[in-house]
One Martini backbone bead per residue (centre of mass of N, CA, C, O) as a GRO file, in nm:
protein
  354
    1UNK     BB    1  10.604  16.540  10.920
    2UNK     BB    2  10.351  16.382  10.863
    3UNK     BB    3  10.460  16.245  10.688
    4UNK     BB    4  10.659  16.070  10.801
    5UNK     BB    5  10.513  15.935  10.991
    6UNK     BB    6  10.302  15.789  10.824
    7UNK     BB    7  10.526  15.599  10.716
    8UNK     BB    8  10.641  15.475  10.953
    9UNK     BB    9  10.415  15.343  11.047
   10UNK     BB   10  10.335  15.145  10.774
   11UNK     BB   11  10.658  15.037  10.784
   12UNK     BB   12  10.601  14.909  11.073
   13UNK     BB   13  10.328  14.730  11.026
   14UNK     BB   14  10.462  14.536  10.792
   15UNK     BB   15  10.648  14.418  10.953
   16UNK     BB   16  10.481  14.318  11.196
   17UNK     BB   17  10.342  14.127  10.963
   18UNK     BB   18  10.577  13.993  10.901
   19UNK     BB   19  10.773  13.681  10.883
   20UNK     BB   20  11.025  13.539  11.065
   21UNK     BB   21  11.287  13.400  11.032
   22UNK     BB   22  11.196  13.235  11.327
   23UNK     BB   23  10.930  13.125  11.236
   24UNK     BB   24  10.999  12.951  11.013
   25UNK     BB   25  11.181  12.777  11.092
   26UNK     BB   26  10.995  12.661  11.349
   27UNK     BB   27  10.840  12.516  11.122
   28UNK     BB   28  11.026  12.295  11.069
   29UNK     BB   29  11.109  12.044  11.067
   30UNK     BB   30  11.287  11.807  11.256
   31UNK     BB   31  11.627  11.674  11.299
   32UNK     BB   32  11.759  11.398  11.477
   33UNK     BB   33  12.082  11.263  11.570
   34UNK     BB   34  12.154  10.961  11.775
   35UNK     BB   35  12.373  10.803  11.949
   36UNK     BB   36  12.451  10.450  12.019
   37UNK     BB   37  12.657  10.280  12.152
   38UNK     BB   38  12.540  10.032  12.299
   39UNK     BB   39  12.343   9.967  12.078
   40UNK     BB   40  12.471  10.004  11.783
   41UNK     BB   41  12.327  10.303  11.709
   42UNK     BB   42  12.141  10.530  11.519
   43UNK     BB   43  11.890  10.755  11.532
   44UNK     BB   44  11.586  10.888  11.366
   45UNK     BB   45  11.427  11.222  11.398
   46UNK     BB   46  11.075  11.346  11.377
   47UNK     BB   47  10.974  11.548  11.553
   48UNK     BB   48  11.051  11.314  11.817
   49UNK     BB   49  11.021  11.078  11.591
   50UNK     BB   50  11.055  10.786  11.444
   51UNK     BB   51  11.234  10.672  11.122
   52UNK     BB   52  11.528  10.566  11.176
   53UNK     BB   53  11.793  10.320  11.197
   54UNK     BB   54  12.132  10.255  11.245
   55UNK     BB   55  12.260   9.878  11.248
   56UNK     BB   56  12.533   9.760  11.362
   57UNK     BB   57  12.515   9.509  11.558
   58UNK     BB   58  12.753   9.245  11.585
   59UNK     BB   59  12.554   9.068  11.843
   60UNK     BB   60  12.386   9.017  11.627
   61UNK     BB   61  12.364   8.746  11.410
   62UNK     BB   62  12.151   8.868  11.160
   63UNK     BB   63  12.396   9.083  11.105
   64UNK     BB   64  12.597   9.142  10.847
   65UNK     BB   65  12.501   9.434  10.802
   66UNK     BB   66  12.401   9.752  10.766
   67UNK     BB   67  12.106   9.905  10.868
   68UNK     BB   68  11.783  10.003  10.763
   69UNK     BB   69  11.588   9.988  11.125
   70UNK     BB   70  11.312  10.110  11.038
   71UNK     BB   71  11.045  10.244  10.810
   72UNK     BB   72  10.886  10.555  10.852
   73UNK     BB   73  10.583  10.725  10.788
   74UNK     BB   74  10.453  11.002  10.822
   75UNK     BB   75  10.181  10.860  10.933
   76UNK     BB   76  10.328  10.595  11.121
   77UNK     BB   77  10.399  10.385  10.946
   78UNK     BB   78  10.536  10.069  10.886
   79UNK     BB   79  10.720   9.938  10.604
   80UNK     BB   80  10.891   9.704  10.717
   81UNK     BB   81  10.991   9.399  10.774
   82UNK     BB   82  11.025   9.233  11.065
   83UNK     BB   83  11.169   8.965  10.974
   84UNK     BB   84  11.401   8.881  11.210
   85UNK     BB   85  11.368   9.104  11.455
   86UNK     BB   86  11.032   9.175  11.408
   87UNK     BB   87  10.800   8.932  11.449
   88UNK     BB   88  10.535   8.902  11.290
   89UNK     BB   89  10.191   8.832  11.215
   90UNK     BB   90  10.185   8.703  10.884
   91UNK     BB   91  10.470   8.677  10.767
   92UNK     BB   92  10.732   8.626  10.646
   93UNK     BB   93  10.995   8.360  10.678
   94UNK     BB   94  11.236   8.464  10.444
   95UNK     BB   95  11.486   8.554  10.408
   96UNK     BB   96  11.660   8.688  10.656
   97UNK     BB   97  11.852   8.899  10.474
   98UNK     BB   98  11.595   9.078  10.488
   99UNK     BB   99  11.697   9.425  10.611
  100UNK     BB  100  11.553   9.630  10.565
  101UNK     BB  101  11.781   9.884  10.450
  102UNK     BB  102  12.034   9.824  10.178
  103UNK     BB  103  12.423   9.755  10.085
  104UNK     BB  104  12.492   9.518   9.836
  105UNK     BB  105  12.665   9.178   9.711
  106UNK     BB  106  12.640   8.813   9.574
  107UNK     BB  107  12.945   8.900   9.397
  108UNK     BB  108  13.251   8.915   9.543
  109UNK     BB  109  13.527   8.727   9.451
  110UNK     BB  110  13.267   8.494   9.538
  111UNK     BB  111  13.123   8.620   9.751
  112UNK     BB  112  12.855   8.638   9.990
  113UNK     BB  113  12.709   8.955  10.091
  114UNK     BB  114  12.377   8.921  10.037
  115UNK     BB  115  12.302   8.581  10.166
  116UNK     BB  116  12.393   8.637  10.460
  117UNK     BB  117  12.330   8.403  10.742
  118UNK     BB  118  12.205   8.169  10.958
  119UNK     BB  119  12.103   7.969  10.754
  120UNK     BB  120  12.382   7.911  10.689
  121UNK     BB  121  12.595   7.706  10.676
  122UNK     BB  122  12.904   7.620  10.816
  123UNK     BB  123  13.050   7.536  10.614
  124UNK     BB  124  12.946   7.761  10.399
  125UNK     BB  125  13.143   8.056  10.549
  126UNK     BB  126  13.350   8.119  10.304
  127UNK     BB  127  13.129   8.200  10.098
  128UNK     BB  128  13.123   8.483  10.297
  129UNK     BB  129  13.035   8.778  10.364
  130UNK     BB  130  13.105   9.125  10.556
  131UNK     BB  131  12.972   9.424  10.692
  132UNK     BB  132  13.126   9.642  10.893
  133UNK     BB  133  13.112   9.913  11.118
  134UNK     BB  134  13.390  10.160  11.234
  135UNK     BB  135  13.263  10.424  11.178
  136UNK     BB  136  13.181  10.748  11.301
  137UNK     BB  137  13.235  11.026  11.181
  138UNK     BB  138  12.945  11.220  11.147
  139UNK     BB  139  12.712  11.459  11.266
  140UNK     BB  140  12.426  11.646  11.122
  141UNK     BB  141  12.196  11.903  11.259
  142UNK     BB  142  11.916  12.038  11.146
  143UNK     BB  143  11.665  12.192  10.989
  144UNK     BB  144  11.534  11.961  10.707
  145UNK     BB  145  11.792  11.843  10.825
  146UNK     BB  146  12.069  11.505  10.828
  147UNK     BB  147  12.397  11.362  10.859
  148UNK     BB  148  12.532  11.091  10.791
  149UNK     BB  149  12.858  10.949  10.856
  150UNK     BB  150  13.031  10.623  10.727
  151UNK     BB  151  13.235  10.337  10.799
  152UNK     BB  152  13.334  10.070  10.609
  153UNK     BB  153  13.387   9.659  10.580
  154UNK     BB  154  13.450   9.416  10.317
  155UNK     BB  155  13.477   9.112  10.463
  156UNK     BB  156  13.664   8.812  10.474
  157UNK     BB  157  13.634   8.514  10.650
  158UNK     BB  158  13.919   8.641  10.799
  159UNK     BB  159  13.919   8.935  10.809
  160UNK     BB  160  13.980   9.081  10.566
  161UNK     BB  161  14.004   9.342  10.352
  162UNK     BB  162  13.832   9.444  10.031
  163UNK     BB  163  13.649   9.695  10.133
  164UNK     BB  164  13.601  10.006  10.130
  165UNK     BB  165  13.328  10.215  10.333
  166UNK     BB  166  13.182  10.520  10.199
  167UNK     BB  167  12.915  10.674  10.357
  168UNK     BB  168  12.610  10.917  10.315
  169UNK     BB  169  12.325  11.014  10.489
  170UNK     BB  170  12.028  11.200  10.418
  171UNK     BB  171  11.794  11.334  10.608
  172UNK     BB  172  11.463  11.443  10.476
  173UNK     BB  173  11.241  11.702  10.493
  174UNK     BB  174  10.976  11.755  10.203
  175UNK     BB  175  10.632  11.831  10.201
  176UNK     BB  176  10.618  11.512  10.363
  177UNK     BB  177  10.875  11.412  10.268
  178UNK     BB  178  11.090  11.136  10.309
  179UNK     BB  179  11.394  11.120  10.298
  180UNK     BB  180  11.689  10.940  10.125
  181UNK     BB  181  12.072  10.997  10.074
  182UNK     BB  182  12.267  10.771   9.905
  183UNK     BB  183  12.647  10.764   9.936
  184UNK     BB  184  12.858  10.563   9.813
  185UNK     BB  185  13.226  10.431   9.860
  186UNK     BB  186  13.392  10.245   9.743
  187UNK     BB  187  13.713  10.048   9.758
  188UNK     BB  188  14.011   9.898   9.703
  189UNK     BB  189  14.287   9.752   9.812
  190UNK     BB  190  14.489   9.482   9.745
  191UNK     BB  191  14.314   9.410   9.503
  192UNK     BB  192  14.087   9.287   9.281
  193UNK     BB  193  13.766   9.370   9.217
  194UNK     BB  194  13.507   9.164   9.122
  195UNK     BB  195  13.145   9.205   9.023
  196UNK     BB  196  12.986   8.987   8.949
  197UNK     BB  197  12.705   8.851   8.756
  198UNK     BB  198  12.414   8.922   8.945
  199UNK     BB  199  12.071   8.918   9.103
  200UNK     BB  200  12.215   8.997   9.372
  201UNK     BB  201  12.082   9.332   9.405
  202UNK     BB  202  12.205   9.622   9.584
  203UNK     BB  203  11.927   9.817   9.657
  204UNK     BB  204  11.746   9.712   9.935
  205UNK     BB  205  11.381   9.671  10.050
  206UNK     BB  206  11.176   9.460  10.322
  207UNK     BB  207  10.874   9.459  10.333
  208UNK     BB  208  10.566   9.450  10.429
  209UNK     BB  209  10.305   9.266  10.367
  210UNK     BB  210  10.086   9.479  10.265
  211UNK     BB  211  10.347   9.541   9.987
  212UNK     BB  212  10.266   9.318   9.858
  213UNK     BB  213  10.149   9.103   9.618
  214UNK     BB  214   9.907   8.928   9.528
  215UNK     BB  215   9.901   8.579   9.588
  216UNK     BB  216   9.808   8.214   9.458
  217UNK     BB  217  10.080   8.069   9.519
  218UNK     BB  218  10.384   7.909   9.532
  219UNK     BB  219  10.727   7.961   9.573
  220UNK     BB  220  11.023   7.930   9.399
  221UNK     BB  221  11.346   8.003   9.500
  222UNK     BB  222  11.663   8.134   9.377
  223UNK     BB  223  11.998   8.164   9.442
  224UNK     BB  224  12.326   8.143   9.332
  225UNK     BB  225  12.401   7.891   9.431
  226UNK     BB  226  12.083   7.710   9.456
  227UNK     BB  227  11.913   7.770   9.652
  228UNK     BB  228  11.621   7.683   9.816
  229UNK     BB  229  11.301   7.886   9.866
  230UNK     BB  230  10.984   7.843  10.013
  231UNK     BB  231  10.662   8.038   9.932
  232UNK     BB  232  10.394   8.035  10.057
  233UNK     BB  233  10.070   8.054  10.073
  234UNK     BB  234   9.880   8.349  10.189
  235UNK     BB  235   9.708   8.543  10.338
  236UNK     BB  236   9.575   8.867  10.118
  237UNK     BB  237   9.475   9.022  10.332
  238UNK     BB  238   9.615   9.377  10.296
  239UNK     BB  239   9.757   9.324   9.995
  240UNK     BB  240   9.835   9.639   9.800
  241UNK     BB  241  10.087   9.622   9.573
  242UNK     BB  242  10.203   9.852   9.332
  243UNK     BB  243  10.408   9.868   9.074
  244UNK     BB  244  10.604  10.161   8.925
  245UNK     BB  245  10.742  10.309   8.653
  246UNK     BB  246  10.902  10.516   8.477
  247UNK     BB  247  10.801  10.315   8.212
  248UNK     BB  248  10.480  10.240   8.277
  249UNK     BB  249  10.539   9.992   8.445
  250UNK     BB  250  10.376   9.725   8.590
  251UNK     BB  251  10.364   9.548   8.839
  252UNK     BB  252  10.527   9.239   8.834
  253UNK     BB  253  10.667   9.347   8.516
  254UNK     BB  254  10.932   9.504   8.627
  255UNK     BB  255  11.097   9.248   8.646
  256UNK     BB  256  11.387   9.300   8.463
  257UNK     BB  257  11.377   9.583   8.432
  258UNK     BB  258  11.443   9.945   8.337
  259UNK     BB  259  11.510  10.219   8.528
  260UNK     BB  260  11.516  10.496   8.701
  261UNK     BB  261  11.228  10.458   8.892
  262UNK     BB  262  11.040  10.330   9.160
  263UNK     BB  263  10.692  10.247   9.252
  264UNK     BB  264  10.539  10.152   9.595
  265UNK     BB  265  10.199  10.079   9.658
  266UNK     BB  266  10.009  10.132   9.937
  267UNK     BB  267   9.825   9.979  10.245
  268UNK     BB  268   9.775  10.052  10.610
  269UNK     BB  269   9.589  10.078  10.817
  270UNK     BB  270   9.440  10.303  10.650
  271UNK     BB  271   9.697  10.370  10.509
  272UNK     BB  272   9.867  10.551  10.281
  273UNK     BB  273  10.153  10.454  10.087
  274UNK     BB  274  10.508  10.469   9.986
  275UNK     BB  275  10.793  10.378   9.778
  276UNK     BB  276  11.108  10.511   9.626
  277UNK     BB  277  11.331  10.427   9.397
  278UNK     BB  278  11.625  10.611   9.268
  279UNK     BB  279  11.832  10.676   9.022
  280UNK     BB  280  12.181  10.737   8.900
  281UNK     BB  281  12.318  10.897   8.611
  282UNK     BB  282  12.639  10.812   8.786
  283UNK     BB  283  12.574  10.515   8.791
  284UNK     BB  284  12.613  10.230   8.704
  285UNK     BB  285  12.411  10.092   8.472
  286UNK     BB  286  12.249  10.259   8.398
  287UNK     BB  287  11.960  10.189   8.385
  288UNK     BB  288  11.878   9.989   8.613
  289UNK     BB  289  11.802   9.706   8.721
  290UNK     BB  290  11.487   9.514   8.870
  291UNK     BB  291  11.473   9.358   9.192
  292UNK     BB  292  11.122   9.323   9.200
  293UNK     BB  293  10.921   9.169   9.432
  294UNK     BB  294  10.586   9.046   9.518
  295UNK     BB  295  10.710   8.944   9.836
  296UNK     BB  296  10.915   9.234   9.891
  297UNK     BB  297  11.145   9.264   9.710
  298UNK     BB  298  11.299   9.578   9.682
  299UNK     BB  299  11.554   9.647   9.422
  300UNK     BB  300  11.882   9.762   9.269
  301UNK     BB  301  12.061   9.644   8.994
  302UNK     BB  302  12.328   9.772   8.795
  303UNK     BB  303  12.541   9.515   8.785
  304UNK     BB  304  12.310   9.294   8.720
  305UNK     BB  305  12.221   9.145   8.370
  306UNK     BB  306  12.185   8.861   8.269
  307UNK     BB  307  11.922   8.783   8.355
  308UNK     BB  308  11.730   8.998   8.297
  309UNK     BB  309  11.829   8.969   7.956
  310UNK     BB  310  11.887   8.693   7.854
  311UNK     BB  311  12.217   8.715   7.797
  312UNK     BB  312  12.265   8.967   7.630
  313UNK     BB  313  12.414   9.085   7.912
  314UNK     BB  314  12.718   9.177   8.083
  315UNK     BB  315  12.856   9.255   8.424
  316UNK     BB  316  13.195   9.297   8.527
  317UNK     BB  317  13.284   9.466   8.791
  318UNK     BB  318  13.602   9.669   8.803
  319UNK     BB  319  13.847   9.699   9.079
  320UNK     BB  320  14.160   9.826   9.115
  321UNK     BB  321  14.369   9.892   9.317
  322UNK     BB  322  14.225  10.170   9.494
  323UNK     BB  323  13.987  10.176   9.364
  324UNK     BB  324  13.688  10.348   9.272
  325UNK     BB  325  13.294  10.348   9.341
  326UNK     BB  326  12.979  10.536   9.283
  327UNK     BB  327  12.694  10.576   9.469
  328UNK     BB  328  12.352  10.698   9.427
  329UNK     BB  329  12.068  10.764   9.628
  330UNK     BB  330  11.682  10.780   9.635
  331UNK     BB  331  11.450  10.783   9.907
  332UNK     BB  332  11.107  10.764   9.910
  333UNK     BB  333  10.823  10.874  10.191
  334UNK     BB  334  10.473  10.824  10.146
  335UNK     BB  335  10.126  10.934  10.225
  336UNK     BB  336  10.073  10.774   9.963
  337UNK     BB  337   9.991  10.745   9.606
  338UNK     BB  338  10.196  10.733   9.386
  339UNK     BB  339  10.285  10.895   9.059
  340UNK     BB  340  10.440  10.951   8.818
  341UNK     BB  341  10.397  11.280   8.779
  342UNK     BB  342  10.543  11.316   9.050
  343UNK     BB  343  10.799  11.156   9.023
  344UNK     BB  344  10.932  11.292   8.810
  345UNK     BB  345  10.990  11.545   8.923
  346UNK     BB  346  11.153  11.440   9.175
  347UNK     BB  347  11.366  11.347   8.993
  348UNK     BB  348  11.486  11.582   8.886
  349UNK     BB  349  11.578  11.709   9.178
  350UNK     BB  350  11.765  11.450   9.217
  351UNK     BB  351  11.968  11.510   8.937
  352UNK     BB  352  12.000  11.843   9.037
  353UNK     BB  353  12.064  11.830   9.405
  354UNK     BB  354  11.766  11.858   9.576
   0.00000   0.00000   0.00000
């Protein structure tokens, strides 16, 4: 009896003294996903902090498409560039079209749904796509995990319906690292849905001014149509952006090259910050071609070759009526400056599904 005594006792002990599941739970960050309709926006909170805001707000006029704006970092930087929703002092104000982390494209059956804005003449208004979205289907809301599903029409200046787009966002918190995994599911309608070969596009974010590459000259850029625009240079204090690809290619030098996933590293208010995005080895063109520029636009373009390759490749990518493609990314925004050897790592993992 003395012996059976003594064992329950030091298997109560032991018990005891193990972390119970409802303690561990109570320790993951969490994540909660809020529908704000009048404000046209869904927020997304990390502990009771905003992470980033889902917004569709169609009485914006410089919203052409849905976008996620602002990207905070686990340490607290804003990392996307403020203009033209809330211009900071010292950014560019070039590109307008350019908001938060978006998923368009330059050349879609003749429109141009990558550079809509307020800056295009009314004249050529017709030559412009729009995406609108359409209804939030789903939120749920986990610990360490949340996830958002939404309907959007990628509409022709008459308003007729050219693509429906079926997108879920997954928003994860892993190890201090903030998640983005975006699939969308393009579908065409009533007719041929070409994607034109072109290097506006197709899954880009445009960063703060801290995280541009310093530039010492003035830069003149032009769109698909040839419109120029003219981008000065600029005070280059706190600017520390250093773009490093899966293939070991970096700085500048990344710029129409393919890789699997790109790290943007850089510092902001004596903060380190990275941003990583990662392409999916079941999309269109993997490995993507990567438009990613010195002045702050970082994206990944997996359907324009033709520029990228100097017309060796190209790509004019088609979709029959009804017919659909999928895209799959994984955005990460890092506490640090990212590594090669972390980030191969980490693409393991999201081309495992982890």
């Amino acid at each position: 009896m003395r012996h059976i005594f003594l064992f329950t006792l030091i298997s109560l002990l032991i018990v005891g003294c193990s972390p119970s599941p409802k303690k561990k739970n109570a320790e993951m960050p969490k994540i909660t996903i809020v529908k704000d309709d009048s404000g046209q926006k869904v927020d997304v909170f990390v502990d009771g902090k905003l992470f980033t805001s889902y917004l569709y707000n169609d009485t914006i006029s410089v919203l052409k498409k849905p976008v996620l704006y602002p990207l905070i970092s686990p340490n607290g930087v804003d990392i996307t560039r403020g203009y033209p929703l809330n211009p900071r002092p010292g950014e560019r104000t070039d590109h307008p079209h350019h908001i938060g982390l978006w998923f368009n494209y330059g050349d879609v059956n003749g429109l141009d749904f990558w550079g809509n804005s307020d800056a295009i003449p009314k004249e050529r208004r017709d030559e412009l796509g729009t995406i609108r979205n359409e209804k939030i289907t789903e939120i749920i809301n986990i610990n360490g995990k949340a996830e958002l599903s939404v309907l959007a029409n990628w509409l022709k200046p008459d308003s007729s319906i050219l693509l429906k787009e079926n997108t879920t966002f997954s928003f994860i918190v892993k190890d201090s690292v903030r998640i983005i995994d975006r699939t969308t599911i393009l579908t065409a309608q009533n007719e041929k849905v070409v994607f034109n070969d072109t290097k506006e596009g197709m899954y880009g974010v445009r960063v703060a001014r801290q995280l541009e590459h310093p530039s010492n000259k003035p830069v003149t850029l032009s769109d698909a149509h040839g419109n120029k625009t003219e981008v000065a240079v600029l005070d280059n204090t706190g600017v520390t952006g250093h773009y490093i690809s899966s293939n070991g290619v970096e700085g500048m030098d990344v710029w129409g090259k393919r890789a699997q996933w790109m790290i943007l590293n850089g510092t902001i208010d004596s903060k380190d910050v990275s941003i990583v995005i990662m392409d999916n080895p079941s999309n269109p063109g993997y490995p993507t071609y990567w438009h990613a520029r010195g002045y702050g636009l970082f994206a990944a373009n997996p359907l324009g070759q033709k520029t990228f390759s100097n017309g060796k490749e190209e790509l004019n990518y088609t979709l029959n009526p009804n017919e659909s493609v999928t895209f799959k990314y994984r955005v990460e925004i890092l506490s640090e400056k990212s590594t090669k050897s972390r980030i191969d790592k980490d693409y393991q993992y999201f081309i495992k599904g982890d």
